[in-house]
ZATORLO-251445 format. One record per residue (C-alpha): z, y, x; residue number from 0; residue in three letters. Coordinates in nm, 2 decimals. Layout:
N
{zz = Z | yy = Y | xx = X | i = NUM | aa = ala}
...
***
This chain:
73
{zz = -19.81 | yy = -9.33 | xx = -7.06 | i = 0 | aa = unk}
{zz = -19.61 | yy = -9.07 | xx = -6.87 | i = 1 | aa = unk}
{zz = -19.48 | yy = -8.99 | xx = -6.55 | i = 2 | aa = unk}
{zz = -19.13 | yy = -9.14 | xx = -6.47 | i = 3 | aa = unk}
{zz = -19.03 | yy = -8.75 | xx = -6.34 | i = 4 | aa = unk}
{zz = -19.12 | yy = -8.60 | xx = -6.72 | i = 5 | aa = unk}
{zz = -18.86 | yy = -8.77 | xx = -6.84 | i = 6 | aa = unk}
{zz = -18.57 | yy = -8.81 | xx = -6.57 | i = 7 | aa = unk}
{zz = -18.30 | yy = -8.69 | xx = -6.79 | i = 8 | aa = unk}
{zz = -18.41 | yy = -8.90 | xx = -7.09 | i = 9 | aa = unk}
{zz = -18.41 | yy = -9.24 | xx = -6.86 | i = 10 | aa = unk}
{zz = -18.09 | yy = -9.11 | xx = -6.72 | i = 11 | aa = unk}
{zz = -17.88 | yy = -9.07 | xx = -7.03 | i = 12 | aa = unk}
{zz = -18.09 | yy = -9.39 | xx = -7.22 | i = 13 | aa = unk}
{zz = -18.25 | yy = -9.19 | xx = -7.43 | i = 14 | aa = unk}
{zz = -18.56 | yy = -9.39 | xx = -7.35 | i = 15 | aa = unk}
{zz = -18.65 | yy = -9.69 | xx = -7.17 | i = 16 | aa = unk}
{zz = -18.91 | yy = -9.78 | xx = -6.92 | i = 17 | aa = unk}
{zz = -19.18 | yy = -10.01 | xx = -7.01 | i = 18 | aa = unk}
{zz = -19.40 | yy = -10.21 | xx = -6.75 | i = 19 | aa = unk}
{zz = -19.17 | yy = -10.18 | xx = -6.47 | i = 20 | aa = unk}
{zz = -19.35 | yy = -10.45 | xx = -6.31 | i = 21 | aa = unk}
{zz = -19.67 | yy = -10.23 | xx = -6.26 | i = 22 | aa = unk}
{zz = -19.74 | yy = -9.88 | xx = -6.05 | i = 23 | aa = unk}
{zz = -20.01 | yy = -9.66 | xx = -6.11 | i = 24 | aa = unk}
{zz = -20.25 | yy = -9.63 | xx = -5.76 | i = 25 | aa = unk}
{zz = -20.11 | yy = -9.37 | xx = -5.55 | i = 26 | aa = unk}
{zz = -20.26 | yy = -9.04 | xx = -5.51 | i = 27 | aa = unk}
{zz = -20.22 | yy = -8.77 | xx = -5.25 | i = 28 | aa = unk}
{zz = -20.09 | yy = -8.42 | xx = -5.32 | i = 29 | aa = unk}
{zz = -20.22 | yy = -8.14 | xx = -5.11 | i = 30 | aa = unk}
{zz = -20.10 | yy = -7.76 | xx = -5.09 | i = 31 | aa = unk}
{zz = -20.39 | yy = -7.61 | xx = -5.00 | i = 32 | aa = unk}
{zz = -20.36 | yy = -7.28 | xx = -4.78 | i = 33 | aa = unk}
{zz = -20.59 | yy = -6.98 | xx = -4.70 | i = 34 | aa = unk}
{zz = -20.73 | yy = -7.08 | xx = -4.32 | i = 35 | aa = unk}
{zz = -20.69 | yy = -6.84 | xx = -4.04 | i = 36 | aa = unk}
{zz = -20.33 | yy = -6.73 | xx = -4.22 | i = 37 | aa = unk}
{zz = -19.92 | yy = -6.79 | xx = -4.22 | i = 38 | aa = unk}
{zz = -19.85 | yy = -6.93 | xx = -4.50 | i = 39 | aa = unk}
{zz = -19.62 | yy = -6.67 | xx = -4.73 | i = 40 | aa = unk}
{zz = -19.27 | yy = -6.69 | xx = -4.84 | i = 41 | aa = unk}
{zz = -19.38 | yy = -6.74 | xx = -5.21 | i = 42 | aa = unk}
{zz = -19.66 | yy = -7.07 | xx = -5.10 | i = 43 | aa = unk}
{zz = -19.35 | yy = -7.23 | xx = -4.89 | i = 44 | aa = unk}
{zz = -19.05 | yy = -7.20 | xx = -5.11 | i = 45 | aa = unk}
{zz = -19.32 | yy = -7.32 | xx = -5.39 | i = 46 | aa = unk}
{zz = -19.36 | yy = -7.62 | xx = -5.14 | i = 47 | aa = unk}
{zz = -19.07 | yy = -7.65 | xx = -5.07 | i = 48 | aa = unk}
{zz = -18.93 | yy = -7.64 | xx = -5.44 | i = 49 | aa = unk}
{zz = -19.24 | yy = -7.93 | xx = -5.51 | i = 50 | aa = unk}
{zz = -19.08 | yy = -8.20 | xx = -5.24 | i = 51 | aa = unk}
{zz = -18.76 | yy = -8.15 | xx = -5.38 | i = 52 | aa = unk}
{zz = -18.85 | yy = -8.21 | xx = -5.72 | i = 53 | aa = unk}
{zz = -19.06 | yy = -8.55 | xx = -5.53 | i = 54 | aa = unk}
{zz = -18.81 | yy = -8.69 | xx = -5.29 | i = 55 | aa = unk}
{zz = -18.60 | yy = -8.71 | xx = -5.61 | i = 56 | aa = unk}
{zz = -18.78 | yy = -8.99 | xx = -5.74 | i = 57 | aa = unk}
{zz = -18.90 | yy = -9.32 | xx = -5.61 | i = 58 | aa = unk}
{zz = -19.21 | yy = -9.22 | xx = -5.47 | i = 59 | aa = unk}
{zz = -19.03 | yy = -9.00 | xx = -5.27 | i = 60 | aa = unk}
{zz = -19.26 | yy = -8.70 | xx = -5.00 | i = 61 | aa = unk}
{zz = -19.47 | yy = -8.83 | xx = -4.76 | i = 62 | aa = unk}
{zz = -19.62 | yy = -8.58 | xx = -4.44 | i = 63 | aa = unk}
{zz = -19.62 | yy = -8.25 | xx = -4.65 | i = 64 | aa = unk}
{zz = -19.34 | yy = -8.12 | xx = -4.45 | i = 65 | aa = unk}
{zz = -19.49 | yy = -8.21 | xx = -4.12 | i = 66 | aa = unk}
{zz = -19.81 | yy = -8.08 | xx = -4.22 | i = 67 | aa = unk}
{zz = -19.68 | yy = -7.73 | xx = -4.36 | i = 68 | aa = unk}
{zz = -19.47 | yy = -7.76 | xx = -4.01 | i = 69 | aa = unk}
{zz = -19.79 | yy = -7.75 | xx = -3.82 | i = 70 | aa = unk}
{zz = -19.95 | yy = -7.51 | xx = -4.04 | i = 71 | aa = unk}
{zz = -20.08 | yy = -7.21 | xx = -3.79 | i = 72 | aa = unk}
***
């Protein structure tokens, strides 16, 4: 078993199939986890940034992480 976003292109183009369609793994969250007390730096947002990208690309989509980084102090 493998994540759906491993293999984008390959279910894209056909070069493999998905099997169990019918069943989801549980969800899990996904933190970015800052120093406290700090901005967070270029480098840790475009990171961030880059990860919910890469996530809002696929059917589980992003859920607060860019309302929490938003609030970040």
């Amino acid at each position: 078993m493998a994540s759906e976003w491993i293999f984008t292109e390959e279910l894209a183009a056909g070069q493999v199939c998905e099997a169990l369609s019918d069943w989801d793994m549980p969800r899990l969250d996904l933190w970015a986890v800052l120093p406290g007390g700090r901005h967070a730096g270029p480098k840790a947002r475009a990171f961030i940034a880059f990860v919910e990208e890469q996530l809002a690309s696929t059917r589980y989509g992003v859920g607060r992480a860019a309302a929490a980084l938003e609030g970040a102090p």
